[in-house]
Structure formats: C-alpha cells, structure tokens
C-alpha positions as a Markdown table, in Angstrom:
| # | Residue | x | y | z |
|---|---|---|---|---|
| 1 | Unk | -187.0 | 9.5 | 124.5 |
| 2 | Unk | -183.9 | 11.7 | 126.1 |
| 3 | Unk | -182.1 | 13.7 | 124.0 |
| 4 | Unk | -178.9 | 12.1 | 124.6 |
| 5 | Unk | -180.7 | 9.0 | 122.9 |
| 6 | Unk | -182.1 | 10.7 | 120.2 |
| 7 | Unk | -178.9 | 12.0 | 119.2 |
| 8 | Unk | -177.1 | 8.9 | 119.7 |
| 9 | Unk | -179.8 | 7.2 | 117.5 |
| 10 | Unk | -179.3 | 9.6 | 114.8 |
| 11 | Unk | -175.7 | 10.0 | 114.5 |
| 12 | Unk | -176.3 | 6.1 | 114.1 |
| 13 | Unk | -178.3 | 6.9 | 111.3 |
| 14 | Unk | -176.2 | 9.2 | 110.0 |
| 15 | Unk | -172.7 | 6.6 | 110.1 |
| 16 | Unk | -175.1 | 4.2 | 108.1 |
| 17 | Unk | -175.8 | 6.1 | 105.4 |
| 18 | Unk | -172.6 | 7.5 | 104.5 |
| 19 | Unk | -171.2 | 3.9 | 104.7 |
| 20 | Unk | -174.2 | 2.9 | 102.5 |
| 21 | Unk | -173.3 | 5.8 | 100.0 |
| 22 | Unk | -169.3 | 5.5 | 100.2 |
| 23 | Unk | -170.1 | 1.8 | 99.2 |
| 24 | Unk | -171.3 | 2.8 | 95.4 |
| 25 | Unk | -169.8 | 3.5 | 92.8 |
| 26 | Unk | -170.2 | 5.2 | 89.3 |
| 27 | Unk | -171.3 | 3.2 | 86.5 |
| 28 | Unk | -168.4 | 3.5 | 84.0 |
| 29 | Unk | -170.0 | 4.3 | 80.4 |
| 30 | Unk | -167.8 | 6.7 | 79.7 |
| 31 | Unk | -165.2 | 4.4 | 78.6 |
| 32 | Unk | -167.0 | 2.3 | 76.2 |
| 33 | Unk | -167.7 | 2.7 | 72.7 |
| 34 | Unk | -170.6 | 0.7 | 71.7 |
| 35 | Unk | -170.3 | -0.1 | 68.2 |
| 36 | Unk | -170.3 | -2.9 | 65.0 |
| 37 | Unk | -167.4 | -5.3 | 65.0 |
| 38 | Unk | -167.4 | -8.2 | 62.5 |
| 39 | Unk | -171.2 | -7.8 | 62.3 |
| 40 | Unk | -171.9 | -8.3 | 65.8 |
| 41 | Unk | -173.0 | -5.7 | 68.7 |
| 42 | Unk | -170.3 | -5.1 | 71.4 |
| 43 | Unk | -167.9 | -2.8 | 72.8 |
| 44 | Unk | -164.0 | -2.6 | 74.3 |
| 45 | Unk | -163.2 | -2.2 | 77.9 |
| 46 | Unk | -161.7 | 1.1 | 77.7 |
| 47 | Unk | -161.6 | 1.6 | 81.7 |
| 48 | Unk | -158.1 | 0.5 | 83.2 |
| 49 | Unk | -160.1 | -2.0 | 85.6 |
| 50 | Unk | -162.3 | -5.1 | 84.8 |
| 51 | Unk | -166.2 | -3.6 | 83.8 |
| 52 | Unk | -169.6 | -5.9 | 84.6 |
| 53 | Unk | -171.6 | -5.3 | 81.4 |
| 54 | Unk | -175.5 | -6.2 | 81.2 |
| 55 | Unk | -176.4 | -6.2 | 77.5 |
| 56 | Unk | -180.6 | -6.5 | 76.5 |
| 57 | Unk | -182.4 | -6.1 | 73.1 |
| 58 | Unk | -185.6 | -4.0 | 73.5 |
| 59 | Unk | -187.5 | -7.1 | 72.6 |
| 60 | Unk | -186.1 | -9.3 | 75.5 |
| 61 | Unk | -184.3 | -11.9 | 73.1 |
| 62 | Unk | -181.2 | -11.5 | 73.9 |
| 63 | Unk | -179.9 | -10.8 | 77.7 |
| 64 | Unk | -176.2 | -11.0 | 78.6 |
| 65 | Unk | -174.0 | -10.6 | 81.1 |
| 66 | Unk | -170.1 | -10.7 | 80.9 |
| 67 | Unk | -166.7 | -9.5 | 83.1 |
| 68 | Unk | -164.7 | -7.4 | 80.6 |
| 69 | Unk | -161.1 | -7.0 | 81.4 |
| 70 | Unk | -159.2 | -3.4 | 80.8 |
| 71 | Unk | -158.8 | -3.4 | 76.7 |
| 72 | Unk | -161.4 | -7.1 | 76.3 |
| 73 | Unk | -163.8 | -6.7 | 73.6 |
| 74 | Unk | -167.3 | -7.4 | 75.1 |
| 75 | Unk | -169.6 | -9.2 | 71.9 |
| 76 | Unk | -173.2 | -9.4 | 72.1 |
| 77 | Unk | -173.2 | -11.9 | 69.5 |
| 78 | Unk | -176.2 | -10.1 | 67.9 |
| 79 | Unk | -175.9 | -9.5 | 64.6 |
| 80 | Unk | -176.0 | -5.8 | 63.6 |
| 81 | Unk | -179.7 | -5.4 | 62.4 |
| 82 | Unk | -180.9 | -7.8 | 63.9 |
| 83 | Unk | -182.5 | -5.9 | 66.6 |
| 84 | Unk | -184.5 | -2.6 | 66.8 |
| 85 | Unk | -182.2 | -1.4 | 69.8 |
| 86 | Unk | -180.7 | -2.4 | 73.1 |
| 87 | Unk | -180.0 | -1.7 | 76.7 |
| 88 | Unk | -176.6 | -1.8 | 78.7 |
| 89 | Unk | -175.1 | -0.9 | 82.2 |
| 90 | Unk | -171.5 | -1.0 | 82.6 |
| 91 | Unk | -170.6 | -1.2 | 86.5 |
| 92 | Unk | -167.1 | -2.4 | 88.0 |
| 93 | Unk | -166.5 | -5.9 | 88.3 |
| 94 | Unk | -168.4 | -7.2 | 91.8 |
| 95 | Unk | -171.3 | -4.6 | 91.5 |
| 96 | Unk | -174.1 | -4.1 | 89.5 |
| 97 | Unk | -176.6 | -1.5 | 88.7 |
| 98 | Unk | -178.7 | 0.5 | 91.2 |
| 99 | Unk | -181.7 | -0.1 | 89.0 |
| 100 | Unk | -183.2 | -3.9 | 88.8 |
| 101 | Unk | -182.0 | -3.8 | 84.8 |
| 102 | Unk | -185.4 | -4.9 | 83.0 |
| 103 | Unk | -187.2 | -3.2 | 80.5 |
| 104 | Unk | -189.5 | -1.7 | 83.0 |
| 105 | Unk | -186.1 | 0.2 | 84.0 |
| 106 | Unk | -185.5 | 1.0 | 80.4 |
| 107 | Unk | -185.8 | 4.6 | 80.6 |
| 108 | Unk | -183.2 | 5.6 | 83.5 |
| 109 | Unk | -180.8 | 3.2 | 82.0 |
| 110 | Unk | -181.1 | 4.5 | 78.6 |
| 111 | Unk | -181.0 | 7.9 | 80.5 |
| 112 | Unk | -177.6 | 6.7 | 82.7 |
| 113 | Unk | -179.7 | 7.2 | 85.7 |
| 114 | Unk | -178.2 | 4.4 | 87.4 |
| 115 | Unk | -175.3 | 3.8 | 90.0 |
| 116 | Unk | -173.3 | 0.6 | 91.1 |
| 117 | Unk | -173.6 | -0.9 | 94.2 |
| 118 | Unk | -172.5 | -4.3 | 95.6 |
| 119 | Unk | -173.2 | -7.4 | 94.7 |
| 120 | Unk | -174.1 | -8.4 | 98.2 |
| 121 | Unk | -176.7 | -5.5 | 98.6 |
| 122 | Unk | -179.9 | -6.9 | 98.0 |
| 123 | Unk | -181.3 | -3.3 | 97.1 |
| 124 | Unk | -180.9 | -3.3 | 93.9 |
C-alpha cells in the first residue's frame, strides 16, 4: 500500500472517530435528586433541557422509561419499600446510554460509568 494511501486511509479513520465521539454526550445525573414523593420512587428534571430517564428495580419488576421536561417530576410509581434498590441512567432527550441498561450492566451504571449516544447508533 503507498504511503499516500495509508495516510489518506487513516486521516479517514481519524475524521470518523472524532465525529463518532463529538456525537455523545454526558449523562446528566448531576441534576437529579432521586428521592420519596407521596410514597413513590422518582425524581425532578433539574437540567434546563428535557432528560431520557431509564428506571429498573434490582429484581427486574419494574422497568421504565420516560421524557422528563426541565423542572417535570419523573414517578416510578413504586412504592417506597417496596423494592430492595434500583437502577437509572439519565441521558438527553433522543439518546440513551452507552451501556445496554440491564442488570448485567448494573455495576457501571450504578458506578455512572456510562455516556449518551444517539438514538440511531446501534452500539449501544
């Protein structure tokens, strides 16, 4: 392969990937407050955009997913004590979580090991 190809085919490479990175996005944790309001689970949208939240007890009976406008109240509509513990990402509104969110996953979400990318990008 000539040199001139070689380079060409990396700086290719190269574009890709920093389009592919410049496409995620942070999850957005940091502004919600889980917490127990009128003896449910759930938390406010404290981000000034609309959040994607994924909500799932440890045990696998309850799985949610909701849109939560800037300042919505996001309920579970478990019942405080009803459940040993749960899982939750929090992404922007049209991604979701880097991490296939499953309780196979459960440590790095727990952890926050997770980004937002896409919903079109099958990668996750």
């Amino acid at each position: 392969m000539s040199r001139a190809l070689l380079l060409s085919a990396l700086s290719l490479m190269i574009a890709s990937l920093a389009a592919a990175q410049s496409s995620t996005r942070a999850h957005m944790e940091a502004c919600t407050e889980w917490k127990r309001e009128g003896g449910h689970i759930g938390t406010r949208n404290d981000c000034n955009r609309p959040v994607a939240i994924k909500f799932m007890a440890y045990d696998g009976s309850h799985l949610l997913e909701a849109d939560v406008p800037p300042g919505g109240w996001f309920d579970s509509g478990v019942v405080d004590g009803s459940i040993e513990g749960y899982l939750f990402t929090v992404c922007p509104v049209g991604y979701i979580p880097s991490v296939r969110f499953s309780l196979e996953n459960a440590a790095p979400i727990a952890d926050s090991l997770y980004n937002c990318l896409p919903l079109n990008k099958p990668d996750a």
